[in-house]
C-alpha positions as CSV (number, residue, x, y, z in Angstrom):
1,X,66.0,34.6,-72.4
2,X,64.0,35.8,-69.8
3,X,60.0,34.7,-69.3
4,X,57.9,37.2,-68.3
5,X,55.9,37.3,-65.0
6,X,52.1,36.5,-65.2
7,X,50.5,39.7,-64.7
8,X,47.6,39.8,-61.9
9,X,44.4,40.8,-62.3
10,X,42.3,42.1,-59.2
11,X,38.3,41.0,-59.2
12,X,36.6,43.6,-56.8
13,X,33.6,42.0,-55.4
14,X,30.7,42.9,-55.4
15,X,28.1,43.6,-52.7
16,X,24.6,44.3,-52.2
17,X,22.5,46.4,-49.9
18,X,19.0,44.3,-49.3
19,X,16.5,44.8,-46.9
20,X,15.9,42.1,-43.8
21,X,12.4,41.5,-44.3
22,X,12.1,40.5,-40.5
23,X,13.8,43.2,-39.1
24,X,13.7,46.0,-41.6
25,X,17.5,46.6,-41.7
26,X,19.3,47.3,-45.2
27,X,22.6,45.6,-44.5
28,X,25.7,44.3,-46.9
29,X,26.6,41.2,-48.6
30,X,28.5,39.6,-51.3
31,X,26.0,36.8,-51.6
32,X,23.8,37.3,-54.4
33,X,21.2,35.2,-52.9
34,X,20.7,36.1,-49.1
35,X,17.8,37.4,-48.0
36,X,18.3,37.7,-43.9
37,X,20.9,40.0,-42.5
38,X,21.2,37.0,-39.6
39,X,21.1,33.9,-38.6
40,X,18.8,35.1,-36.1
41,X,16.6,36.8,-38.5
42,X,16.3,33.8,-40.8
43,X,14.6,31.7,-37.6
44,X,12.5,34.2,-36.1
45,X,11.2,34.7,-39.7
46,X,11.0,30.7,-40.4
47,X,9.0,30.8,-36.6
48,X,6.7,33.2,-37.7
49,X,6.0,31.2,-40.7
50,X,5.5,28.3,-39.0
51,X,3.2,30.5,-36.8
52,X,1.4,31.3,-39.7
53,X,0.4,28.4,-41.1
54,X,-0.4,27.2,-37.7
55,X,-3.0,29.5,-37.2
56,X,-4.2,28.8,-40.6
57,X,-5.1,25.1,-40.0
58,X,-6.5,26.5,-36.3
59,X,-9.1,28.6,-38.2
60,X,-10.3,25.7,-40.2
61,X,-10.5,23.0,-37.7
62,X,-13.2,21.3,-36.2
63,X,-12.3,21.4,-32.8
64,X,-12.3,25.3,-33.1
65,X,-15.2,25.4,-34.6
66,X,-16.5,23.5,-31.5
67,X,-15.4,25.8,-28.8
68,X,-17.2,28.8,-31.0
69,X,-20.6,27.1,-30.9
70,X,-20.1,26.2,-26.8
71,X,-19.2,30.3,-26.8
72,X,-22.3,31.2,-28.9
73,X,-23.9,28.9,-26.0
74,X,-23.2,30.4,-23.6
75,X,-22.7,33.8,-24.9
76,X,-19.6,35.2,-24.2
77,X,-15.6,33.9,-24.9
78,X,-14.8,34.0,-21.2
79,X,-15.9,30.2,-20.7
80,X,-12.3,30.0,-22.3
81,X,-11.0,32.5,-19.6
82,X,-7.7,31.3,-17.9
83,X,-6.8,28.5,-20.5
84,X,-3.0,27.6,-21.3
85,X,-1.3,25.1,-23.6
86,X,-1.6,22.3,-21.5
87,X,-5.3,22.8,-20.5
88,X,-6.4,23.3,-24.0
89,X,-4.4,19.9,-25.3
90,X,-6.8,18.5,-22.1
91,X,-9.7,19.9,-23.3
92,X,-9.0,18.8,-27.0
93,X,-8.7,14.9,-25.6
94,X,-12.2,15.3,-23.6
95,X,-13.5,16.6,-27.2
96,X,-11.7,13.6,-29.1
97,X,-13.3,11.2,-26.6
98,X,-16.4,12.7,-26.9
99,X,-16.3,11.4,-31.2
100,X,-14.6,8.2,-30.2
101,X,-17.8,7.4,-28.2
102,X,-20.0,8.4,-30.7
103,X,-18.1,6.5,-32.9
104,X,-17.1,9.8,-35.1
105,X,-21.2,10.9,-35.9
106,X,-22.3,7.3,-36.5
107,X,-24.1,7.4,-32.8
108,X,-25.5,10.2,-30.2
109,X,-24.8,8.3,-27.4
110,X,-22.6,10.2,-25.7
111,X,-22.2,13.9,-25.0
112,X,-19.8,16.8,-22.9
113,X,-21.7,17.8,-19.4
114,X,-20.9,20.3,-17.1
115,X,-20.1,20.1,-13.4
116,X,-20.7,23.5,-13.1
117,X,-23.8,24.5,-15.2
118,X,-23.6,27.2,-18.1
119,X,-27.1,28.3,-17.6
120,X,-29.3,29.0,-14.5
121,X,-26.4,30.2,-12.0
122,X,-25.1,33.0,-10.5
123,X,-22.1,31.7,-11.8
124,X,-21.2,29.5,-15.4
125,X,-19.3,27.4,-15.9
126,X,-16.3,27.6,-17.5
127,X,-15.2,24.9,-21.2
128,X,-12.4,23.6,-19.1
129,X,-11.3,19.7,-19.1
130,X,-11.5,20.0,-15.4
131,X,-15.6,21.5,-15.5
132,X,-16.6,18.6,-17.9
133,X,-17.5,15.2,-18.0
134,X,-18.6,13.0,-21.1
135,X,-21.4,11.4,-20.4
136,X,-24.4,9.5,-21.7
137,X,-26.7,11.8,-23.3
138,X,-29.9,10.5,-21.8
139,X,-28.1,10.6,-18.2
140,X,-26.6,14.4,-19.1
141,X,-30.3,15.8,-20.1
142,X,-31.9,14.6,-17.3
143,X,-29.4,16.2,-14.9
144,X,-30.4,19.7,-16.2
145,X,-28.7,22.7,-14.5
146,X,-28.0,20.8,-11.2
147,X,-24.7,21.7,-9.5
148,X,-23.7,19.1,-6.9
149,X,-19.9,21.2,-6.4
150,X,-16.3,21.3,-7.5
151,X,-15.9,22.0,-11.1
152,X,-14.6,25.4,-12.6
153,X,-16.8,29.1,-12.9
154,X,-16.6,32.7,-12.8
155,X,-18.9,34.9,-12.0
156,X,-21.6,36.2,-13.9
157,X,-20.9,39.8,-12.5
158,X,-17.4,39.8,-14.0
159,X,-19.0,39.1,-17.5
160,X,-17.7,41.7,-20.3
161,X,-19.7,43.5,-22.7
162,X,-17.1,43.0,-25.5
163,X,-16.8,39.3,-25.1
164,X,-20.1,38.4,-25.8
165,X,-21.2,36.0,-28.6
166,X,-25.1,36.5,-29.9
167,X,-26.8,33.9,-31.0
168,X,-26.4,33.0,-34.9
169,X,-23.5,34.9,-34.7
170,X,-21.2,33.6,-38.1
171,X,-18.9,30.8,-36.6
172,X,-15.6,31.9,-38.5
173,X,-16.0,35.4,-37.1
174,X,-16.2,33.7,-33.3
175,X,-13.2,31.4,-34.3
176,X,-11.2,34.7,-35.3
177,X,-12.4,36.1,-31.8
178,X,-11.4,33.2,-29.9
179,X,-8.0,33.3,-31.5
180,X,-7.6,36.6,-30.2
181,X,-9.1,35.9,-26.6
182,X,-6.7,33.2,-26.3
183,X,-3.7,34.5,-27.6
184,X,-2.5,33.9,-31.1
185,X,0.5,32.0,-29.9
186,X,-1.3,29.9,-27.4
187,X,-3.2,28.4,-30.4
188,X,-0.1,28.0,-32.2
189,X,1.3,25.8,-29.7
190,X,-1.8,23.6,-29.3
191,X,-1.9,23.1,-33.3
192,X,1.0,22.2,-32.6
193,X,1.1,19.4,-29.2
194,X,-2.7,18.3,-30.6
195,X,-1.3,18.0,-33.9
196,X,-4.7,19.2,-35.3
197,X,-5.0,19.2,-38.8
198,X,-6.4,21.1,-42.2
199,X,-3.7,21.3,-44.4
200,X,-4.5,18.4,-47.1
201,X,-7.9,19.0,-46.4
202,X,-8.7,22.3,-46.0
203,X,-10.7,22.6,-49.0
204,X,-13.0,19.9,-47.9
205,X,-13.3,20.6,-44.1
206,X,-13.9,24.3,-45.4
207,X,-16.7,23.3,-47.6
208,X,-18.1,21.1,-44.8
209,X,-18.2,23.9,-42.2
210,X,-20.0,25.8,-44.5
211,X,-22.6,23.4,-45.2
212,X,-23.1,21.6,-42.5
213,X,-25.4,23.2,-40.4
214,X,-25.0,23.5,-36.3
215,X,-28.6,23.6,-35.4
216,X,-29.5,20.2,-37.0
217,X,-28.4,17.7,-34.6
218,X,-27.1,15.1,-37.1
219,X,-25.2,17.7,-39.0
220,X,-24.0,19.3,-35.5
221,X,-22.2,15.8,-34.9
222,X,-20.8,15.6,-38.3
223,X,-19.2,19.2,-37.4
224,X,-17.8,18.0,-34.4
225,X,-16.1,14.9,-35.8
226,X,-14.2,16.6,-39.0
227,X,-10.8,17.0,-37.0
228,X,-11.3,12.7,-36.6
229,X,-12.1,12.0,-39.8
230,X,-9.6,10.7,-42.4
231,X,-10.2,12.2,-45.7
232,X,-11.7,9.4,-47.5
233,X,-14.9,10.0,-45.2
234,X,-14.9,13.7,-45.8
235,X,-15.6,13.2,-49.2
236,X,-18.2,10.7,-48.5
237,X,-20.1,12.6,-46.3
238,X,-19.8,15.8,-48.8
239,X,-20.9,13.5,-51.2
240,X,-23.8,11.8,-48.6
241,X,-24.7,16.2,-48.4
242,X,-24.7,16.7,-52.1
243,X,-26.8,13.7,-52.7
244,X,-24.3,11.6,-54.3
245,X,-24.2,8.6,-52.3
246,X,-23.0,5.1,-53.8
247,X,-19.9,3.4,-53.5
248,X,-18.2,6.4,-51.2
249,X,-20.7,6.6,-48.6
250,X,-20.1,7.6,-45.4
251,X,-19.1,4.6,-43.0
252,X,-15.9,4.5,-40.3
253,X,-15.3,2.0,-38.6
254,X,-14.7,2.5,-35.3
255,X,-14.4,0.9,-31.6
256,X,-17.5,0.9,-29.8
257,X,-17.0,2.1,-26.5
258,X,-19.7,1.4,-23.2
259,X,-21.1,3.8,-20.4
260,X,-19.1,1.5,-18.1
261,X,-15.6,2.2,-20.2
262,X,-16.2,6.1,-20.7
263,X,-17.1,6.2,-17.4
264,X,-13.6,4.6,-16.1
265,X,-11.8,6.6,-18.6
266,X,-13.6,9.3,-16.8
267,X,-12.7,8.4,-13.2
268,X,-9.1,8.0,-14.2
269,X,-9.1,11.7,-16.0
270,X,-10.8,13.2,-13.0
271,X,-8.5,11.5,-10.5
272,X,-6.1,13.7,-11.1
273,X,-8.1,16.7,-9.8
274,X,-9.8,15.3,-7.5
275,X,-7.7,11.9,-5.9
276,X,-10.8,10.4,-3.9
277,X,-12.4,9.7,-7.0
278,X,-9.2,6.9,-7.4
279,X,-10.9,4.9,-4.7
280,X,-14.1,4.5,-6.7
281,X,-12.3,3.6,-9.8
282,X,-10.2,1.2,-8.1
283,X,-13.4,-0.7,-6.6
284,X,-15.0,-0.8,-10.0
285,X,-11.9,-2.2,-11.9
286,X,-11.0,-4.3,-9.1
287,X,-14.1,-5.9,-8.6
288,X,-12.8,-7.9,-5.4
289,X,-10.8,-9.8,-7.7
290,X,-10.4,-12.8,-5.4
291,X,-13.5,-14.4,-6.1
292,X,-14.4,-12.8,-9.5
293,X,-13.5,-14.3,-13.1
294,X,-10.5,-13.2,-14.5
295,X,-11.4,-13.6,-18.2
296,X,-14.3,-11.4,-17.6
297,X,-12.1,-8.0,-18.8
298,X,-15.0,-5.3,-19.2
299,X,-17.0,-4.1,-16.4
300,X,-20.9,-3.8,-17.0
301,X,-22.9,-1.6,-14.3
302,X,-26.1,-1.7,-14.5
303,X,-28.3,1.5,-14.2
304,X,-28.6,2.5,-10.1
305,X,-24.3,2.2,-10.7
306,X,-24.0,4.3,-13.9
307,X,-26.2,7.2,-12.2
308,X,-24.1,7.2,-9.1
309,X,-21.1,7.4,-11.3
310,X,-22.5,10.5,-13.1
311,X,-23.4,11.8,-9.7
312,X,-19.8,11.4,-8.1
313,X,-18.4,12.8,-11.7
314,X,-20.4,16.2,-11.6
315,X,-19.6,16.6,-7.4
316,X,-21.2,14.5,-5.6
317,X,-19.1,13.5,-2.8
318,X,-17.7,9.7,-2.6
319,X,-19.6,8.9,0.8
320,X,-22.9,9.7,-1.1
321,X,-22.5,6.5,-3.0
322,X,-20.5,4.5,-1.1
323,X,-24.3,2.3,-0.3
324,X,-24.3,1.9,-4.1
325,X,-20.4,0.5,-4.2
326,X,-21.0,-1.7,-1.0
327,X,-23.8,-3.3,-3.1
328,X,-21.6,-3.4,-5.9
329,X,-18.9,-5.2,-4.0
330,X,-21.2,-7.6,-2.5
331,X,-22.4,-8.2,-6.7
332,X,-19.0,-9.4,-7.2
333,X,-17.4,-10.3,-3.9
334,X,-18.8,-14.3,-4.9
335,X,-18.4,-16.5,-7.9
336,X,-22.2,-16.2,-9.0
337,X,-23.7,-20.0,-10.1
338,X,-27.4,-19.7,-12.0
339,X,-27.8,-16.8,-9.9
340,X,-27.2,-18.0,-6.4
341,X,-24.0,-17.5,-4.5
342,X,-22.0,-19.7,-2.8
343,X,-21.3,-18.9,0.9
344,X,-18.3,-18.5,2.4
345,X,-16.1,-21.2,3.6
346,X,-16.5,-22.4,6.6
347,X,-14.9,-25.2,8.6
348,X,-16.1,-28.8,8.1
349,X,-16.8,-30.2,11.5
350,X,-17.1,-34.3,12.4
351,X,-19.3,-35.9,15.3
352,X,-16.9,-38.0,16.7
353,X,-18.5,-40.5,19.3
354,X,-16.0,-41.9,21.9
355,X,-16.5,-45.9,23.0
356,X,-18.0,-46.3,27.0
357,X,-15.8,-46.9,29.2
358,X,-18.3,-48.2,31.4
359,X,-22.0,-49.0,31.5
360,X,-22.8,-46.3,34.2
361,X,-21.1,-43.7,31.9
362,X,-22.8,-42.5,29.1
363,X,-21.2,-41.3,25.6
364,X,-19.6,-38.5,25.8
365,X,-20.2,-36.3,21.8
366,X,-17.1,-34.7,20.7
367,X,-17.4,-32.0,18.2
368,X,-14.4,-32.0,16.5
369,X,-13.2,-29.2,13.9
370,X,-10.9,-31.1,11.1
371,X,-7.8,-29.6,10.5
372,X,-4.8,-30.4,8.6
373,X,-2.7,-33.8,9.1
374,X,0.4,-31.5,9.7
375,X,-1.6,-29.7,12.5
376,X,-2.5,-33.1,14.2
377,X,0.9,-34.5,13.8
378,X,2.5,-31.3,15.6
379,X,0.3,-31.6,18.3
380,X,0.8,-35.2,19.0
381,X,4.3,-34.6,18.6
382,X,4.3,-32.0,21.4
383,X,6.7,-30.0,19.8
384,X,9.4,-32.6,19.1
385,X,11.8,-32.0,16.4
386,X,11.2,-35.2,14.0
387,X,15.0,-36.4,14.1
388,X,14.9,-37.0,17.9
389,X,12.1,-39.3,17.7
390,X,13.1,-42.9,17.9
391,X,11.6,-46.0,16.3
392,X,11.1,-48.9,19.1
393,X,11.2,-52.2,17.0
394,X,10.9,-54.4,20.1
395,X,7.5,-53.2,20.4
396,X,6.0,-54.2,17.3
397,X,7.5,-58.1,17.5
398,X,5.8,-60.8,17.4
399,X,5.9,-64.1,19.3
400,X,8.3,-66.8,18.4
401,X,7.6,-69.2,15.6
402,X,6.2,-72.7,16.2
403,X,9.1,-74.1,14.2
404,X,11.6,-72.2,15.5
């Protein structure tokens, strides 16, 4: 008996013909659930979404909405001209120092200068890290639209027409611009490296830039500070503008920071443009540490010292303050007791009065400076190594007994 042979059955497959969404192209596949002709479709289309949402938390963050009320300032985008990755992550942490001084809107003590002015000038100054200085506000509005040198600026001749910004223009609409003037991949990249955020909060930062308004100053600093803000104080202060204070109201805590710290953070930044500013920070940290207590850790200058700083900061060249850091050396040079210092050492000299020889000598005065018994002993030694020296008993005996 023979079995018979299990018959085969053929399964054609079956294929589709999408199209790549990223690159247009119908192409074939068996898969019922690709999408992507590629591998390298599928990432330049996951890029581009990441892109995307990128840009998204760009246009609804505080920090942009910052740089479009300096450009409404000074009326035109190109205070941004020439900026890269790197310089805008630099100008983001001048920003975030700015709101750590002020405590995130709890204080006004603090605000961002220019070296090289924005109004006044044949030339303005451009919203680069390297053209501006946080600084106390009463010290920044007294300096006005004084330009000492250095700092960054183009001229006002090479102004464009299509880049200007009128005054009350609407903020989103200069954000969109400044996108644009930047390069939509540019601000990509520093969403990314600044790691600003809007995601979780978008709703509530967008209400908040709608309502807070940049012309009052309070509300200006409360515009400024969203990016820092954890969410728990954005719905505070929405609540604080809604008149719905109570147990939510608006209060971070925060490290307080001095003139004398923002100023060293400062020094340090602008070191790196310009390295004779390293000397003055050096001197200031320092503090002739020899003679100055070690547990005091913060440095406190008073006034004449903070304005010479500020100086130095917006151009002013290190030799035009260097009578201000002498006096501030000599401050600290000595240990300071209820306001008097103590000199310097000095040596401590005897009046050593040698016996008469004779009556028709007379005293001879020896002024003699003390030194150290090892000193003394070399010298009487005359250079002697100590083993060769010998002990002579015989001359310390005494005379013979009675009894012996």
């Amino acid at each position: 008996m023979t079995t018979a042979a299990p018959s085969k059955t053929t399964t054609k497959a079956v294929y589709r013909r999408p199209t790549c969404p990223e690159c247009k192209q119908r192409f074939r596949t068996k898969s019922a659930t690709a999408i992507y002709c590629t591998r390298q479709c599928k990432q330049l289309a996951a890029s581009t979404k990441r892109r995307t949402a990128r840009l998204a938390k760009a246009n609804n963050s505080a920090f942009l909405y910052h740089l479009a009320y300096e450009c409404e300032r000074a009326g035109t985008l190109q205070i941004l001209t020439g900026h890269t990755v790197d310089s805008l992550v630099a100008l983001h942490d001048v920003y975030k120092l700015k709101l750590k001084g002020n405590q995130y809107g709890q204080t006004k003590d603090f605000e961002i200068s220019h070296i090289v002015p924005v109004q006044g000038h044949a030339f303005i100054g451009l919203y680069h890290a390297e053209n501006l200085v946080v600084a106390p506000t009463h010290l920044n509005r007294a300096h006005g639209t004084k330009y000492y040198g250095h700092g960054l600026s183009i001229s006002r001749s090479s102004l464009v027409s299509k880049h200007a910004v009128a005054k009350g223009a609407p903020r989103k609409q200069t954000v969109e611009r400044i996108i644009t003037f930047l390069g939509p991949d540019v601000v990509a990249d520093l969403v990314r490296v600044a790691k600003i955020q809007s995601t979780q909060r978008h709703a509530l930062t967008a209400w908040l830039q709608d309502h807070l308004d940049p012309v009052v100053p309070e509300q200006r600093d409360y515009l400024d500070s969203l990016d820092g803000m954890t969410t728990q104080a954005l719905r505070a202060l929405k609540a604080t503008l809604e008149g719905r204070e109570g147990k939510g109201s608006f209060v971070v805590k925060t490290t307080t920071y001095t003139a004398s710290d923002v100023f060293l953070l400062e020094l340090e930044r602008h070191s790196t443009y310009r390295p004779e500013l390293a000397h003055v920070m050096n001197i200031l940290r320092k503090r002739v540490a020899p003679f100055t207590s070690q547990h005091l850790s913060r440095i406190n200058l008073n006034a004449l010292e903070q304005q010479a700083v500020f100086d130095v900061l917006h151009g002013q060249p290190v030799e035009a303050i260097q009578n201000i850091l002498d006096e501030y050396i000599a401050r600290h040079t000595s240990v300071m007791d209820h306001g008097e210092r103590i000199p310097a050492y000095a040596p401590i000299v005897f009046n050593v009065v040698s016996q008469p020889h004779s009556a028709a000598k007379p005293p001879v005065v020896v002024h003699k400076t003390f030194r150290s018994f090892a000193d003394e002993l070399d010298e009487h030694m005359g250079g002697v190594p100590l083993p060769v020296l010998q002990v002579h008993a015989a001359a310390y005996e005494a005379g013979p007994l009675p009894w012996e």
